[in-house]
Backbone as CSV, one residue per row, in Angstrom:
resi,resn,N_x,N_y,N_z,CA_x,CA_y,CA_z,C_x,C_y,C_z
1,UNK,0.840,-1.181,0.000,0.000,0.000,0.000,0.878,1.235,0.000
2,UNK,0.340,1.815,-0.946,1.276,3.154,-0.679,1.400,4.377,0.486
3,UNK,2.166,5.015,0.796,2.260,5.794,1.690,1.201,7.459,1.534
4,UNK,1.084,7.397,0.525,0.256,8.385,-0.309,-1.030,8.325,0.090
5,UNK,-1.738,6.894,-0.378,-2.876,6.848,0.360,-3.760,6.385,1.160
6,UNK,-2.412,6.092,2.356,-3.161,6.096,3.697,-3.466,6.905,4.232
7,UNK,-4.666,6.495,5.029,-5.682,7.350,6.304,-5.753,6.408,7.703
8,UNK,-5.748,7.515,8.506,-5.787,6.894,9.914,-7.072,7.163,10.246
9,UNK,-7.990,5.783,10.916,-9.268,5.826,11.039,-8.955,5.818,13.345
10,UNK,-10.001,7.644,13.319,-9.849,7.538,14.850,-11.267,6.998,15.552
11,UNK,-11.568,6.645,16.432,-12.731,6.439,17.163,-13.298,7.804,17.427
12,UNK,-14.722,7.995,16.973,-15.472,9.030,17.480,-15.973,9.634,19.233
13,UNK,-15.711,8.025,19.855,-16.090,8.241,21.311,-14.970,8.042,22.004
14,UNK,-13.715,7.592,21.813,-12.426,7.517,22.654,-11.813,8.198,22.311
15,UNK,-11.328,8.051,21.002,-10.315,9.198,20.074,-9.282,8.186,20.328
16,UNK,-9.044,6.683,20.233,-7.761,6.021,19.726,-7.700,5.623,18.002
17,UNK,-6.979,5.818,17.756,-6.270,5.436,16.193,-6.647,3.750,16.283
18,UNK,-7.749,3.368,15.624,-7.717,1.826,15.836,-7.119,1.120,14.376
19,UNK,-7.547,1.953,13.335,-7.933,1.445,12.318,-6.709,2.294,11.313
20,UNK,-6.399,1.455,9.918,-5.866,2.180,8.656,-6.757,1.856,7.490
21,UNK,-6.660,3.027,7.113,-7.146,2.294,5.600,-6.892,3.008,4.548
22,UNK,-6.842,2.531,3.518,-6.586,3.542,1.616,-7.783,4.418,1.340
23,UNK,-8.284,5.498,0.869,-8.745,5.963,-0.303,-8.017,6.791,-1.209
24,UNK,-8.793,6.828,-2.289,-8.231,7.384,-3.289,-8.332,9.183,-3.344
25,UNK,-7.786,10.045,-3.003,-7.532,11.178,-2.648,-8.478,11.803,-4.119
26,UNK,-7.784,11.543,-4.904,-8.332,12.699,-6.348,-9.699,12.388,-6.865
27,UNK,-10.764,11.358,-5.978,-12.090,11.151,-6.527,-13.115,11.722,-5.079
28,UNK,-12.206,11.005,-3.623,-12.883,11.247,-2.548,-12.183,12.687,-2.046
29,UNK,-12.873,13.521,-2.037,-12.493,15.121,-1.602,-12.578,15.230,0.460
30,UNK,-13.920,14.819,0.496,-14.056,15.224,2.217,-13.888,13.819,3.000
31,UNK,-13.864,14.264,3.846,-13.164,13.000,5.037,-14.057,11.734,5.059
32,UNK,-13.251,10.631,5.419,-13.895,9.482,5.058,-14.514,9.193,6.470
33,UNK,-15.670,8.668,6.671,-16.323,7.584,7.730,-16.763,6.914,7.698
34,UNK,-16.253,5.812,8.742,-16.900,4.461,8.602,-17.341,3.800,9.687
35,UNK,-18.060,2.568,9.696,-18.488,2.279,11.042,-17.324,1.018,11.501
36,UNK,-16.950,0.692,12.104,-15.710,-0.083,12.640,-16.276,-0.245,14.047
37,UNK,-15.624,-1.456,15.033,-15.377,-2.115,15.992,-14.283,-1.491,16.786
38,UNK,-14.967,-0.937,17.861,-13.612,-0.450,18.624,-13.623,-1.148,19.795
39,UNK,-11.926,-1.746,20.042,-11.760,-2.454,21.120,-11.617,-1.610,22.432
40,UNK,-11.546,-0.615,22.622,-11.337,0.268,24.075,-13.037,0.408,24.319
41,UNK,-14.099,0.569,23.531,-15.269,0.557,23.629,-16.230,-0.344,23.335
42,UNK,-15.728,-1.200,22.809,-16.475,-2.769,23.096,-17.699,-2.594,22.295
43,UNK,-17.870,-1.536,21.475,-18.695,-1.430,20.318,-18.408,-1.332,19.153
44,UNK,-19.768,-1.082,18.248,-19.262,-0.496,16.684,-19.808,1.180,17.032
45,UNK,-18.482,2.134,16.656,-18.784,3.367,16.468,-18.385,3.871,15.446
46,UNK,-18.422,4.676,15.283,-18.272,6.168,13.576,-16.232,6.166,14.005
47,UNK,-16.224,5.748,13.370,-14.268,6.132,13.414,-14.370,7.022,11.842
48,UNK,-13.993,8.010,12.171,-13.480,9.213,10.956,-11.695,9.406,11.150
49,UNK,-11.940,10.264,9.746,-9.799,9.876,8.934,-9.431,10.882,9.792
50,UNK,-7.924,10.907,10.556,-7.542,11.789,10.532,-6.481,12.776,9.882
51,UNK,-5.157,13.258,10.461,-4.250,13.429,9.406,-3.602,13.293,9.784
């Protein structure tokens, strides 16, 4: 994976970095969110990219 286009996915309710993931920068313009499994919260919450 390239270094270019990774994103760091944070937890919306803890704020730990759980997650990485790719998008493609020159099609997706605004910040990515997704729903993910966070282990400090023992749920699924909104983890958004950071920088």
């Amino acid at each position: 994976m390239s270094q270019d286009n990774m994103v760091k996915l944070e937890c919306s309710v803890c704020k730990h970095i759980n997650y990485f993931s790719t998008k493609n920068k020159k099609i997706l313009k605004n910040r990515l969110e997704l729903s993910k499994f966070c282990d400090n919260c023992k749920a699924h919450t909104v983890h958004k990219e950071t920088k």
